[in-house]
N, CA, C and O atoms as CSV, one atom per row, in Angstrom:
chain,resi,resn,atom,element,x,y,z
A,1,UNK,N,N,0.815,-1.200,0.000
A,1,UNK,CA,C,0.000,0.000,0.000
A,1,UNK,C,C,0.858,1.263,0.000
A,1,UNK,O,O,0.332,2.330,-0.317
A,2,UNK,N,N,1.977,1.213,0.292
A,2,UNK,CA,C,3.174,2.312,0.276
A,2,UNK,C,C,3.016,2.686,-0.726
A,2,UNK,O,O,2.626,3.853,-0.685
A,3,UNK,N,N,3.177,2.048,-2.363
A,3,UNK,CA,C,3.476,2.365,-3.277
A,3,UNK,C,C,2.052,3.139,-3.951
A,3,UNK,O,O,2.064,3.997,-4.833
A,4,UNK,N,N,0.917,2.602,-3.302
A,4,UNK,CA,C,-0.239,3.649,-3.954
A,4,UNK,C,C,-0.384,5.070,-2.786
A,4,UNK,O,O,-1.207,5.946,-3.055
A,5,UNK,N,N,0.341,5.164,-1.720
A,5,UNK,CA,C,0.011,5.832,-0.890
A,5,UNK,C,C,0.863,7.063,-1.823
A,5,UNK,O,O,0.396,8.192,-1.975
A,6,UNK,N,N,2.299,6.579,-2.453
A,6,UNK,CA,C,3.366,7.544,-2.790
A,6,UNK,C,C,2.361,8.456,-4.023
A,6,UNK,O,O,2.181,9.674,-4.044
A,7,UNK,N,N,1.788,7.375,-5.030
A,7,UNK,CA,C,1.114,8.225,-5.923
A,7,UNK,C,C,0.291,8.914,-5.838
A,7,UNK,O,O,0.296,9.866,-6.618
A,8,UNK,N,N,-0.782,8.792,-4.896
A,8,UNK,CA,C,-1.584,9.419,-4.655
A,8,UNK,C,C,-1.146,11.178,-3.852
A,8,UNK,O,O,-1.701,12.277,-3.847
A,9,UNK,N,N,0.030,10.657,-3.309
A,9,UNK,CA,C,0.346,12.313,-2.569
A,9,UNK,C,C,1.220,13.143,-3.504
A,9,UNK,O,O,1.416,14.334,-3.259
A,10,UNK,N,N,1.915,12.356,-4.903
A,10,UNK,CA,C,2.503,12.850,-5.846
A,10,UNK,C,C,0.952,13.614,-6.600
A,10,UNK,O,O,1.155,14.558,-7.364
A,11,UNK,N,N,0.114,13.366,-6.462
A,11,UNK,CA,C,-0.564,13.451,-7.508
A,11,UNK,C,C,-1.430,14.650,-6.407
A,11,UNK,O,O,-1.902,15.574,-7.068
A,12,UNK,N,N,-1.668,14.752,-5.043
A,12,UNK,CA,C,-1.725,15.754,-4.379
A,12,UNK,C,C,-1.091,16.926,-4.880
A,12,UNK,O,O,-1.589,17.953,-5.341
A,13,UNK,N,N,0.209,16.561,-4.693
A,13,UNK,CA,C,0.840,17.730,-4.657
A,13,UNK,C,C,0.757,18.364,-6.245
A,13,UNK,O,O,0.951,19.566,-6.426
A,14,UNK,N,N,0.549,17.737,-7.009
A,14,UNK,CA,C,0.797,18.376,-8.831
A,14,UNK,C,C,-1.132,18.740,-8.264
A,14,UNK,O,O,-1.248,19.820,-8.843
A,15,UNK,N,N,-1.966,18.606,-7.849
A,15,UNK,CA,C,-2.963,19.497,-7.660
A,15,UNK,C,C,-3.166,20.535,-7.349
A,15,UNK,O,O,-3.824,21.394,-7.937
A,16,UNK,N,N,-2.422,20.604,-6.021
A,16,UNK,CA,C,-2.736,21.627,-5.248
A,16,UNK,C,C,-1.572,22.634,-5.643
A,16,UNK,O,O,-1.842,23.758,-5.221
A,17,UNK,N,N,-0.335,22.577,-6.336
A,17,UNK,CA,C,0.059,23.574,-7.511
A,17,UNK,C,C,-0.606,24.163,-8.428
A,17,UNK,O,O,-0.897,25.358,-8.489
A,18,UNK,N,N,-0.920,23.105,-9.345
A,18,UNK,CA,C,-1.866,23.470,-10.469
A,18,UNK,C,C,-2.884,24.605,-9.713
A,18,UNK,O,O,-3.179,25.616,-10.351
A,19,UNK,N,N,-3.424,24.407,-8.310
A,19,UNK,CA,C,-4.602,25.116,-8.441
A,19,UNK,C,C,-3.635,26.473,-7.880
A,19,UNK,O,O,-3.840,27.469,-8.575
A,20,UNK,N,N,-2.945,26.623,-7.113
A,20,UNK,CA,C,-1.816,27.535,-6.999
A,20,UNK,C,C,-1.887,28.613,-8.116
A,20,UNK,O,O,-2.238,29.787,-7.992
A,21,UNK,N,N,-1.389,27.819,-9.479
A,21,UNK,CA,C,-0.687,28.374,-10.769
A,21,UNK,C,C,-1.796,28.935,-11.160
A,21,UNK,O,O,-1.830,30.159,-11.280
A,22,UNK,N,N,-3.211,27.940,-11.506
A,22,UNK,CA,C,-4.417,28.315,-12.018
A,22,UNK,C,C,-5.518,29.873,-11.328
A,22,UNK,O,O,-6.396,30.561,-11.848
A,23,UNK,N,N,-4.817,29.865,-9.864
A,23,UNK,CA,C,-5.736,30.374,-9.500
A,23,UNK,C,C,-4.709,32.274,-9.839
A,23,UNK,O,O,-5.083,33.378,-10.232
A,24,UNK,N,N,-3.641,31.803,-9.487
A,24,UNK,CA,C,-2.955,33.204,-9.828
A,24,UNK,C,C,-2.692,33.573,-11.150
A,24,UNK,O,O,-2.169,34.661,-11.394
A,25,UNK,N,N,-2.975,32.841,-11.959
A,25,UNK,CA,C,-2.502,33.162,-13.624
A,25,UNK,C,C,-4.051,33.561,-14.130
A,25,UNK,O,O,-4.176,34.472,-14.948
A,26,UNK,N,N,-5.184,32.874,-13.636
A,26,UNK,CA,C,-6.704,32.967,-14.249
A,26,UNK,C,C,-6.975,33.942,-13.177
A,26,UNK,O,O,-6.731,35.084,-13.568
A,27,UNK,N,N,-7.371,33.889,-12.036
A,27,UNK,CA,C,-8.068,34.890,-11.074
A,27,UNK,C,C,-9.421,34.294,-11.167
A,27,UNK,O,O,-10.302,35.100,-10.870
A,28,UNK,N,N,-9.936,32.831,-11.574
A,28,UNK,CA,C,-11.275,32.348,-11.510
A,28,UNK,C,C,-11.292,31.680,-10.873
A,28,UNK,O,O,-10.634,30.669,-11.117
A,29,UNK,N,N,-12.172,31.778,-9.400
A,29,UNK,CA,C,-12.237,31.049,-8.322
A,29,UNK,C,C,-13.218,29.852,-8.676
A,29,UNK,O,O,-13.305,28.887,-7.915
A,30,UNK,N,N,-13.865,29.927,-9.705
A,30,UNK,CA,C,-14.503,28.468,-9.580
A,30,UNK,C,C,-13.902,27.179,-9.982
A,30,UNK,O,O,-14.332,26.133,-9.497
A,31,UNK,N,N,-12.660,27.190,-11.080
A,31,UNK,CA,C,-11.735,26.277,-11.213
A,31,UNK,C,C,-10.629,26.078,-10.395
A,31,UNK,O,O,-10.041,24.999,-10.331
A,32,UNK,N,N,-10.176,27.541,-9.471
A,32,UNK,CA,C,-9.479,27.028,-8.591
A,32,UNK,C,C,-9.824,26.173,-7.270
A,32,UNK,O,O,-9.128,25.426,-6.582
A,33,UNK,N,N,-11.077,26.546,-7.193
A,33,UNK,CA,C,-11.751,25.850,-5.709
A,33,UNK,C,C,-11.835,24.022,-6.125
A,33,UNK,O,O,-11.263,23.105,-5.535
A,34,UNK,N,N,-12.611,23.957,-7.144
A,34,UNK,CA,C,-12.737,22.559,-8.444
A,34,UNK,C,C,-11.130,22.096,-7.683
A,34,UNK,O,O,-10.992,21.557,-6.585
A,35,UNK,N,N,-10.126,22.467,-8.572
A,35,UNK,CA,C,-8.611,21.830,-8.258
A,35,UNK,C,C,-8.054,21.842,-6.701
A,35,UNK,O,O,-7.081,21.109,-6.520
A,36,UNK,N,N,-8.422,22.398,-5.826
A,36,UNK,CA,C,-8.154,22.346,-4.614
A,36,UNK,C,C,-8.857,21.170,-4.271
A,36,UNK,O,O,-8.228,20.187,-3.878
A,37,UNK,N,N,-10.575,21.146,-4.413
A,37,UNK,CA,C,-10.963,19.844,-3.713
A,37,UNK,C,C,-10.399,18.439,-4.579
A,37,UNK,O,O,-10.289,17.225,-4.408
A,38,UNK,N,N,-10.223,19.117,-5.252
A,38,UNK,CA,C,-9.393,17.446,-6.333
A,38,UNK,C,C,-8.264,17.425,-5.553
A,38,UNK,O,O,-8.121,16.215,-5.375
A,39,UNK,N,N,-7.248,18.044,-4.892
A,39,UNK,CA,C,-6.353,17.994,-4.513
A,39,UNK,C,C,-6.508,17.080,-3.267
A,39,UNK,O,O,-5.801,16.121,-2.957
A,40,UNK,N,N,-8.093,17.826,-2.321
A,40,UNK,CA,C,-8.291,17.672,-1.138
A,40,UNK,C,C,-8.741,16.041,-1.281
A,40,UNK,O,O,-8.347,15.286,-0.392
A,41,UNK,N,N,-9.508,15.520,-2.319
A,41,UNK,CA,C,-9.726,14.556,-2.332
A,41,UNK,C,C,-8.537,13.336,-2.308
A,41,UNK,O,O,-8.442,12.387,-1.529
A,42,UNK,N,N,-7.860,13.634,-3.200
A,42,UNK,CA,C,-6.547,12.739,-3.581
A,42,UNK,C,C,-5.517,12.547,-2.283
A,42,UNK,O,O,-4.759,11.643,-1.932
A,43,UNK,N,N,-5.846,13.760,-1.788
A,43,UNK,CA,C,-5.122,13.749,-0.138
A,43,UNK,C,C,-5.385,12.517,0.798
A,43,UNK,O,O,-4.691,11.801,1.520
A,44,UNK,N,N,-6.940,12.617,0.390
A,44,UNK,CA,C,-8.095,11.861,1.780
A,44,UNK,C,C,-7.664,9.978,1.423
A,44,UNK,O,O,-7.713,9.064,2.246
A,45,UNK,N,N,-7.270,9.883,-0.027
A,45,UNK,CA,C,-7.141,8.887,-0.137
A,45,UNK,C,C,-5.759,7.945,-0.166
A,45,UNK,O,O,-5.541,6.789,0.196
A,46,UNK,N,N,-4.752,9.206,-0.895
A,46,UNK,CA,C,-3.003,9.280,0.077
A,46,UNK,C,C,-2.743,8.799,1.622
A,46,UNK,O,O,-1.627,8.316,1.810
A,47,UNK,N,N,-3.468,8.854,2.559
A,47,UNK,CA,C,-3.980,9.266,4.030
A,47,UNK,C,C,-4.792,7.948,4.295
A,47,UNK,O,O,-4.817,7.265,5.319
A,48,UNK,N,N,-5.308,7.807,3.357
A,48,UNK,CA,C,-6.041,5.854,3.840
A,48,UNK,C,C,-4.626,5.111,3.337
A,48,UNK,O,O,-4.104,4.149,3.901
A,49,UNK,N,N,-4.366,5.471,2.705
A,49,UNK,CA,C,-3.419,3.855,1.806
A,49,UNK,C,C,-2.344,4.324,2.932
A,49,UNK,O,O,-2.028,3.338,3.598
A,50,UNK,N,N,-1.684,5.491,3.361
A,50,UNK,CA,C,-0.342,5.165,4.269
A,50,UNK,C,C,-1.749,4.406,5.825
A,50,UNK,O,O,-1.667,3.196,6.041
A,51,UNK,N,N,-2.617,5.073,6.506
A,51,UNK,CA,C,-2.593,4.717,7.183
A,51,UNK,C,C,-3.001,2.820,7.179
A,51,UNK,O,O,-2.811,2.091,8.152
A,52,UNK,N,N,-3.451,2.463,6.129
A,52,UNK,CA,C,-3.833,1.040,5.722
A,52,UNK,C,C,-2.130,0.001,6.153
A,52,UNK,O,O,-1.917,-1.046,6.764
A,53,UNK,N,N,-1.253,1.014,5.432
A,53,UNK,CA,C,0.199,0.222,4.756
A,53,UNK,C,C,0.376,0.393,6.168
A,53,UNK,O,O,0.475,-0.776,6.538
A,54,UNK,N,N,0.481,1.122,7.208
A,54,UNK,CA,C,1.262,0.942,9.017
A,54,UNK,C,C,0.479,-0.122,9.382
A,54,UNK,O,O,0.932,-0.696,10.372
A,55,UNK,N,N,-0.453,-0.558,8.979
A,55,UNK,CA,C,-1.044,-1.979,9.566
A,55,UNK,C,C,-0.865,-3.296,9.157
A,55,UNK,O,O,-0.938,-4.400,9.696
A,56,UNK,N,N,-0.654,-2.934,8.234
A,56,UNK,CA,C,-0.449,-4.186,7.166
A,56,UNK,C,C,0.759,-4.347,7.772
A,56,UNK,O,O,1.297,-3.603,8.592
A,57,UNK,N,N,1.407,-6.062,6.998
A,57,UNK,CA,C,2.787,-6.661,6.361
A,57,UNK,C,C,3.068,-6.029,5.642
A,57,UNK,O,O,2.386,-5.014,5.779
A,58,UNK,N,N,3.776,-5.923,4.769
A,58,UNK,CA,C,4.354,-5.190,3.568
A,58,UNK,C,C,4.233,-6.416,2.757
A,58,UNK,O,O,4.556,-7.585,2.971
A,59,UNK,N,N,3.565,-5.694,1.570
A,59,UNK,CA,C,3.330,-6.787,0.504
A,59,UNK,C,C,4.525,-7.004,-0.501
A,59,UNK,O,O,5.461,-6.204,-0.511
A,60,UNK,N,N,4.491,-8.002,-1.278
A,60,UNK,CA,C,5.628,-7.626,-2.326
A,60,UNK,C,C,6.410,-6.364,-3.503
A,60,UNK,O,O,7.512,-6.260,-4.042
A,61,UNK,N,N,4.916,-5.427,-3.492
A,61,UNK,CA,C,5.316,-4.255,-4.256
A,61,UNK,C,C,5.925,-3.571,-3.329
A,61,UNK,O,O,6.944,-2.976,-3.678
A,62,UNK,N,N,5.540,-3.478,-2.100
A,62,UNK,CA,C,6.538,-2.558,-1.172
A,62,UNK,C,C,7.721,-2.882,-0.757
A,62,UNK,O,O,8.189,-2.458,0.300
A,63,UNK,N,N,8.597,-4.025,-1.909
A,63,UNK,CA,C,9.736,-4.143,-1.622
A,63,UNK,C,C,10.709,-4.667,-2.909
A,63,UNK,O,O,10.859,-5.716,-3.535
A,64,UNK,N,N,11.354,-3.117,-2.924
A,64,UNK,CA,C,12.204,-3.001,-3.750
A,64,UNK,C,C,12.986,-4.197,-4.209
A,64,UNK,O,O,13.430,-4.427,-5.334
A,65,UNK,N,N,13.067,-4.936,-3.076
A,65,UNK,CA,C,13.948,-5.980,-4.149
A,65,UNK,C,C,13.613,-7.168,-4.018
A,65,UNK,O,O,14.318,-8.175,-4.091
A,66,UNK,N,N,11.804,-7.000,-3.690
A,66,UNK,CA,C,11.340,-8.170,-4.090
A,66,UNK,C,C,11.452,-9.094,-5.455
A,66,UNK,O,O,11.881,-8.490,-6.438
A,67,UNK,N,N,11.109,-10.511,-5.635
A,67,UNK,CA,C,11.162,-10.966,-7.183
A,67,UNK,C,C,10.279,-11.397,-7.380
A,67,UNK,O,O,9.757,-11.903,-6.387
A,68,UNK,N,N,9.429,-11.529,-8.810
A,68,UNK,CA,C,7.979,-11.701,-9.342
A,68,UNK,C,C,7.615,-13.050,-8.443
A,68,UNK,O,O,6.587,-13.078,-7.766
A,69,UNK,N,N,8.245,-13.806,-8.476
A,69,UNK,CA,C,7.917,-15.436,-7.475
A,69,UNK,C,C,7.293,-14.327,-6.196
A,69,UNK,O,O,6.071,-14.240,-6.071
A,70,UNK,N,N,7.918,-13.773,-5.577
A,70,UNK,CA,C,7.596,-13.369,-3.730
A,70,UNK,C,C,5.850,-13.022,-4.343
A,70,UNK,O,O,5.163,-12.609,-3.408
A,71,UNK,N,N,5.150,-13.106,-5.537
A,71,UNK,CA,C,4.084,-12.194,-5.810
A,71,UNK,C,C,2.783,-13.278,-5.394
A,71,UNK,O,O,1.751,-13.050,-4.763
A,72,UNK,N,N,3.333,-14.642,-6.074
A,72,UNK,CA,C,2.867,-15.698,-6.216
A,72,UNK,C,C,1.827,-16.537,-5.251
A,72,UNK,O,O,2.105,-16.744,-4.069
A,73,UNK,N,N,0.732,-16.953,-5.793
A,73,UNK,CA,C,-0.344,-17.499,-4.761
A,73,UNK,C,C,-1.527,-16.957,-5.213
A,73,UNK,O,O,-1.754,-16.300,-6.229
A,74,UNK,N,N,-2.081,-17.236,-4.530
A,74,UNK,CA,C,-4.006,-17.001,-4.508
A,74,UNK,C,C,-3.664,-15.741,-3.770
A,74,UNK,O,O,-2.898,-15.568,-2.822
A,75,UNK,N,N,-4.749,-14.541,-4.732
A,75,UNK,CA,C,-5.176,-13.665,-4.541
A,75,UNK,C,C,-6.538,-13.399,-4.385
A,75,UNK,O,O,-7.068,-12.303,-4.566
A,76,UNK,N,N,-7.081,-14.418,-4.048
A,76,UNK,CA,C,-8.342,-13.859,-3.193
A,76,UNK,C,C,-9.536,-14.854,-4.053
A,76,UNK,O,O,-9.090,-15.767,-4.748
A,77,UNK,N,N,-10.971,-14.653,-3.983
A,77,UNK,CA,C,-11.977,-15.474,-4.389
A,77,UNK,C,C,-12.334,-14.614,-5.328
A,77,UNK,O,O,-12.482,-13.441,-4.986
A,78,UNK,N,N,-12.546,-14.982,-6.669
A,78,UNK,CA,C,-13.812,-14.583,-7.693
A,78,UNK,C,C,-14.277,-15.267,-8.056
A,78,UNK,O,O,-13.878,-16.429,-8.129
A,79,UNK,N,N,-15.560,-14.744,-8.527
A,79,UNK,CA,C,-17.059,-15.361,-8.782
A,79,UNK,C,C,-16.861,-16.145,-10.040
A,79,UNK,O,O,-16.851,-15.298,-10.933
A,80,UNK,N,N,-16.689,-17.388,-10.594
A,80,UNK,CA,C,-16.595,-17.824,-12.130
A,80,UNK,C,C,-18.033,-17.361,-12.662
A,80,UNK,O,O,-18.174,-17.369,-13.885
A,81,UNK,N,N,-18.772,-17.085,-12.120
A,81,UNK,CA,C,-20.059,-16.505,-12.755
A,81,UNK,C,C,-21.059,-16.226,-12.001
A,81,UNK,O,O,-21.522,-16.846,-11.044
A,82,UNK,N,N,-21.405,-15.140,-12.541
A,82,UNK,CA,C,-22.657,-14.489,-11.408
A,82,UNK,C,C,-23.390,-13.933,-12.489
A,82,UNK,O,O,-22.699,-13.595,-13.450
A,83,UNK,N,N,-25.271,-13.657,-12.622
A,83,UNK,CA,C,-25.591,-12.832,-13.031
A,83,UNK,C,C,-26.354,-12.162,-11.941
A,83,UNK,O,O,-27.573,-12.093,-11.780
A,84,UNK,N,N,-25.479,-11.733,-11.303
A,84,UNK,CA,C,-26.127,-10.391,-10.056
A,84,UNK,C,C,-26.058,-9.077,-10.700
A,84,UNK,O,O,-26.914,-8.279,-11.084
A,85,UNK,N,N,-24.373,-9.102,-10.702
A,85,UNK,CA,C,-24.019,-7.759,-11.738
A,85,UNK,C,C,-25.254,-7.363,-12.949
A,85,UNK,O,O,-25.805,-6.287,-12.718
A,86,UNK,N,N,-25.660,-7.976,-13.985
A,86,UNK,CA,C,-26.148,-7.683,-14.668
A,86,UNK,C,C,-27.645,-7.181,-14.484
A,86,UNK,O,O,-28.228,-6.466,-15.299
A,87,UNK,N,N,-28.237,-7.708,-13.176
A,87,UNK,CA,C,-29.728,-7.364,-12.247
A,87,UNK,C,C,-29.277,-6.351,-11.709
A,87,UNK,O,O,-30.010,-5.385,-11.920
A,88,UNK,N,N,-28.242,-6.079,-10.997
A,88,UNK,CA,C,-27.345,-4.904,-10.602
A,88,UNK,C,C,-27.635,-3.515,-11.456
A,88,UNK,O,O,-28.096,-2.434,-11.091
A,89,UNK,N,N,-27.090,-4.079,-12.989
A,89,UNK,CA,C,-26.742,-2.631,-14.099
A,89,UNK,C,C,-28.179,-2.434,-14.789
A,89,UNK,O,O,-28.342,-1.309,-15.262
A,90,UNK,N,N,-29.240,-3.322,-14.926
A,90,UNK,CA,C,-30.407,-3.121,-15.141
A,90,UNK,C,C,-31.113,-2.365,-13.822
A,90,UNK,O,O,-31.551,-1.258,-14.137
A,91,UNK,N,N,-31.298,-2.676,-12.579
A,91,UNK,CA,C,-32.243,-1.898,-11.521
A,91,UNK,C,C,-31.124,-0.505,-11.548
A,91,UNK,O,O,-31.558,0.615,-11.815
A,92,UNK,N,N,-30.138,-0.664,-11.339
A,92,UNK,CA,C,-29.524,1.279,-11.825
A,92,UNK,C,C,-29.831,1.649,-13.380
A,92,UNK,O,O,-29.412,2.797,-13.531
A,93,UNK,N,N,-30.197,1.331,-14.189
A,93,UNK,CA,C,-30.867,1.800,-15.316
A,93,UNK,C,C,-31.961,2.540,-15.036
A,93,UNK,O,O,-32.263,3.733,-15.046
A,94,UNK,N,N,-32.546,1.359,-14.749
A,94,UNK,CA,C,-34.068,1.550,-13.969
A,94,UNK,C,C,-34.041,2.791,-13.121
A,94,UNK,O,O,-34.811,3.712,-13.395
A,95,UNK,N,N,-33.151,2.883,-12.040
A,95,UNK,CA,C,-33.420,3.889,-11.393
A,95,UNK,C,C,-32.926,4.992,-11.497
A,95,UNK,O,O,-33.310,5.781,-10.634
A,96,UNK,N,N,-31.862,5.566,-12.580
A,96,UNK,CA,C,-31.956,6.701,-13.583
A,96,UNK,C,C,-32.771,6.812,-14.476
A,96,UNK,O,O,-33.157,7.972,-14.625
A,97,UNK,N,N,-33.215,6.060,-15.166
A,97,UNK,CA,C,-34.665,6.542,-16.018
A,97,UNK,C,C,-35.839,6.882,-14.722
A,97,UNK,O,O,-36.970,7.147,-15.130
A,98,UNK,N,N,-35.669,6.886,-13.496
A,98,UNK,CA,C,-36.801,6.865,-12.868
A,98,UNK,C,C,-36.582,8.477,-12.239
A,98,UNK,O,O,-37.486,9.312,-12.209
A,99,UNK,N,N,-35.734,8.615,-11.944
A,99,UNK,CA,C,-34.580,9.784,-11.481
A,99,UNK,C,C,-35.047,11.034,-12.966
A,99,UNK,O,O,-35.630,12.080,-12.681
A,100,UNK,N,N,-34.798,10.805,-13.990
A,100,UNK,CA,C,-34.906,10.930,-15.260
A,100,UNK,C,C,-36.458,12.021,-15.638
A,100,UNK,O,O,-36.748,13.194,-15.868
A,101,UNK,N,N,-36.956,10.958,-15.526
A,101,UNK,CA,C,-38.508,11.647,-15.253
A,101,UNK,C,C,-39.558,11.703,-14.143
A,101,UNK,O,O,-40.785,11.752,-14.220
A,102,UNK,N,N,-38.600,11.680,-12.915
A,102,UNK,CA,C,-38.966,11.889,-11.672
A,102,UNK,C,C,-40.501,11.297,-11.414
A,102,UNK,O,O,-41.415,12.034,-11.046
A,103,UNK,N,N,-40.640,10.081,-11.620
A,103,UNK,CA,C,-42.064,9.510,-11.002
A,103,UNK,C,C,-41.868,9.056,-9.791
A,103,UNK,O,O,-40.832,8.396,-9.712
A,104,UNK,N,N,-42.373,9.138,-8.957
A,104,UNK,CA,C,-42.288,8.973,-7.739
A,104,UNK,C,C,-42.835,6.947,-7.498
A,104,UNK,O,O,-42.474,6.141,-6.640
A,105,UNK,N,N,-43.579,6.823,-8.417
A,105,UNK,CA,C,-43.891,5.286,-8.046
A,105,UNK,C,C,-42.303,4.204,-8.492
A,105,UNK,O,O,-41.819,3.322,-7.783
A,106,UNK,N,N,-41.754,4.719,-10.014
A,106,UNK,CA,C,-40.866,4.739,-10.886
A,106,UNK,C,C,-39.706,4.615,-9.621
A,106,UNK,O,O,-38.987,3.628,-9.772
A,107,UNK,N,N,-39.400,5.415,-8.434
A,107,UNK,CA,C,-38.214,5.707,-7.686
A,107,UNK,C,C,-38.856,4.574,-6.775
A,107,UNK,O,O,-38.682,3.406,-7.122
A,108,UNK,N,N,-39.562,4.844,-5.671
A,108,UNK,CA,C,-40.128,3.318,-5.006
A,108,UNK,C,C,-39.893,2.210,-5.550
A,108,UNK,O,O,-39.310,1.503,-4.729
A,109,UNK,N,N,-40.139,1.347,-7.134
A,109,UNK,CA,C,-39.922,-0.033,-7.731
A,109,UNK,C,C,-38.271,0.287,-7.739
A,109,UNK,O,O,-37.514,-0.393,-7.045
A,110,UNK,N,N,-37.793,1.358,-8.568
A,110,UNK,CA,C,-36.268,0.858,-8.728
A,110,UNK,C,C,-35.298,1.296,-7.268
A,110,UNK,O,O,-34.071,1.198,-7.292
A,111,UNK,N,N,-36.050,1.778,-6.042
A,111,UNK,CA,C,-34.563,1.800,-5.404
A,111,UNK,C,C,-35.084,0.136,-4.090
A,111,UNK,O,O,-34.380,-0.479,-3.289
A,112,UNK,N,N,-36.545,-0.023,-4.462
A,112,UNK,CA,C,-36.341,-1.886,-4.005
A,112,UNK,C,C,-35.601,-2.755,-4.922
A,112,UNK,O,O,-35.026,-3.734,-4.447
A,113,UNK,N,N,-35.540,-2.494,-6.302
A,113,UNK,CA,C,-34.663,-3.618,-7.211
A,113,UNK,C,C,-33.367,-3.329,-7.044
A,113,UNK,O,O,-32.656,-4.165,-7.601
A,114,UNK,N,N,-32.690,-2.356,-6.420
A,114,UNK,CA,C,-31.418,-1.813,-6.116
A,114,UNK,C,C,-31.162,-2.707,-4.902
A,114,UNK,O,O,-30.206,-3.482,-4.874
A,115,UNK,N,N,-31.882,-2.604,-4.076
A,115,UNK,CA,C,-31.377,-3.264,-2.582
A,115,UNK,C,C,-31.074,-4.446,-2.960
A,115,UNK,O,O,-29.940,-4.923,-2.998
A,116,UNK,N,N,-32.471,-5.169,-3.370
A,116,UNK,CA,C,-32.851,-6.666,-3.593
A,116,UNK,C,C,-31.662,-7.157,-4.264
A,116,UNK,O,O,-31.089,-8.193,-3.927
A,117,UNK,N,N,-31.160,-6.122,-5.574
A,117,UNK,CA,C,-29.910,-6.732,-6.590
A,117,UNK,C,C,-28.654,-6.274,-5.743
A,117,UNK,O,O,-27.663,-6.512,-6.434
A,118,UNK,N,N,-28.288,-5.721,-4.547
A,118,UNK,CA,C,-26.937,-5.484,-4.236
A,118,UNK,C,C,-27.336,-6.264,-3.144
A,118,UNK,O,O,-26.238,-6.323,-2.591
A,119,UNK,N,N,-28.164,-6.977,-2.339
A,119,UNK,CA,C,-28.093,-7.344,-1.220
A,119,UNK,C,C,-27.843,-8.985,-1.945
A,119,UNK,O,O,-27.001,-9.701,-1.402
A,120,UNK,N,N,-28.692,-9.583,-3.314
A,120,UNK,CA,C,-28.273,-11.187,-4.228
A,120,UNK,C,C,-26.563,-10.616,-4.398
A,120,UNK,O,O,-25.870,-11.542,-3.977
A,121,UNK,N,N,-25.863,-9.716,-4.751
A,121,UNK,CA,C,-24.682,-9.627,-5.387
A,121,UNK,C,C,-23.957,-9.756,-3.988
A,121,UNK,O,O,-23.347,-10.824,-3.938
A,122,UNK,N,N,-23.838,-9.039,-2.891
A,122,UNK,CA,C,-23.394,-9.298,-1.624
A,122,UNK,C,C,-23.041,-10.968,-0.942
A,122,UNK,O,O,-21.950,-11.509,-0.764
A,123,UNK,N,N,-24.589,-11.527,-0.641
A,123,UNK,CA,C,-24.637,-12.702,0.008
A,123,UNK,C,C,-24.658,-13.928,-0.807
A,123,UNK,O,O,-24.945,-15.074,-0.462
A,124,UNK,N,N,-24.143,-13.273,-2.450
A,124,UNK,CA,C,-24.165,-14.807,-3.237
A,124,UNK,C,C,-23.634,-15.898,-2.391
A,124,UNK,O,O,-24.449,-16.812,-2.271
A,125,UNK,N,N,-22.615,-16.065,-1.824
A,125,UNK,CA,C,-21.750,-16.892,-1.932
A,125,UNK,C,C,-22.160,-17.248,-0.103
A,125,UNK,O,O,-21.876,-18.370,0.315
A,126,UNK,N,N,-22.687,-16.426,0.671
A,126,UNK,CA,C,-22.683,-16.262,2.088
A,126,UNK,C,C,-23.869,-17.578,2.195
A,126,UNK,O,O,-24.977,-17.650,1.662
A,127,UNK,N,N,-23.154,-18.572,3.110
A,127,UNK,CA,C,-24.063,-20.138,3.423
A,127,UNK,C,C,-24.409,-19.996,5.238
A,127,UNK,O,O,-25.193,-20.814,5.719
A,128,UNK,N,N,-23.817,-18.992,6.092
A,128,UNK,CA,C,-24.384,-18.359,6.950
A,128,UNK,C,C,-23.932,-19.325,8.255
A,128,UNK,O,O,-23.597,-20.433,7.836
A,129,UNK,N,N,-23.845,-19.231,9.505
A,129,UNK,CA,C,-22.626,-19.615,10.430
A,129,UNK,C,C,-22.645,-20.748,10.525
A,129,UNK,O,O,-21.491,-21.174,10.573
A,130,UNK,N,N,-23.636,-21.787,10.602
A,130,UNK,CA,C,-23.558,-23.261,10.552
A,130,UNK,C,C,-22.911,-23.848,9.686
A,130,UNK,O,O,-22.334,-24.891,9.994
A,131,UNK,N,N,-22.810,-23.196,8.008
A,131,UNK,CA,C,-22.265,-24.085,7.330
A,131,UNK,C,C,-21.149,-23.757,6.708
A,131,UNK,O,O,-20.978,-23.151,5.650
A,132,UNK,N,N,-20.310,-24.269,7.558
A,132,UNK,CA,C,-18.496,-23.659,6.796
A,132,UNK,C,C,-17.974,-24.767,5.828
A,132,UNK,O,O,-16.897,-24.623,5.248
């Protein structure tokens, strides 16, 4: 996490210049305020990844002279197939076209097909404490 913590505060700092440069070369406070919170944002997330990386092990990217083998192993569980996602990108359809032309019955059906489809995409896999 070191190594995304570094980019993210590199990428701070070329913000909060830019809005520096932008705001004294233009004199338009609405793009400079814009580049400050971009700055402020990129900060907030610089600021999770170091404080993440002091907790952690250090993984293999955070070491310089690690070798592609130290990378090696299972990285975690994915789904060989789900169609949650796709009930997922249909009920957010749904609930921008509903958003869209603001019907109020239209927002009630799609933000229950929202729950219903992120709560199936969540607990696919969850068989619940008895059965490990």
């Amino acid at each position: 996490m070191k190594v995304e913590a570094k980019i993210f505060n590199v990428i701070t700092v070329f913000f909060f210049v830019s809005a520096l440069v932008y705001g004294l070369w233009s004199r338009e406070p609405v793009g400079t305020v814009a580049l400050i919170l971009v700055g402020a944002l990129s900060l907030l997330i610089g600021s999770y990844f170091e404080f993440v990386a002091r907790r952690i092990e250090p993984r293999p990217e955070d070491n310089p002279d690690a070798e592609i083998s130290d990378g090696a192993g299972d990285l975690g569980f994915f789904s060989p197939g789900s169609y949650w996602p796709l009930g997922l990108a249909a009920a957010a359809a749904f609930a921008g076209l509903a958003l869209a032309f603001f019907h109020a019955w239209m927002i009630v059906l799609s933000v229950g097909a929202l729950l219903i489809t992120i709560a199936g995409l969540v607990f696919e896999y969850h068989t619940g404490p008895d059965h490990e």
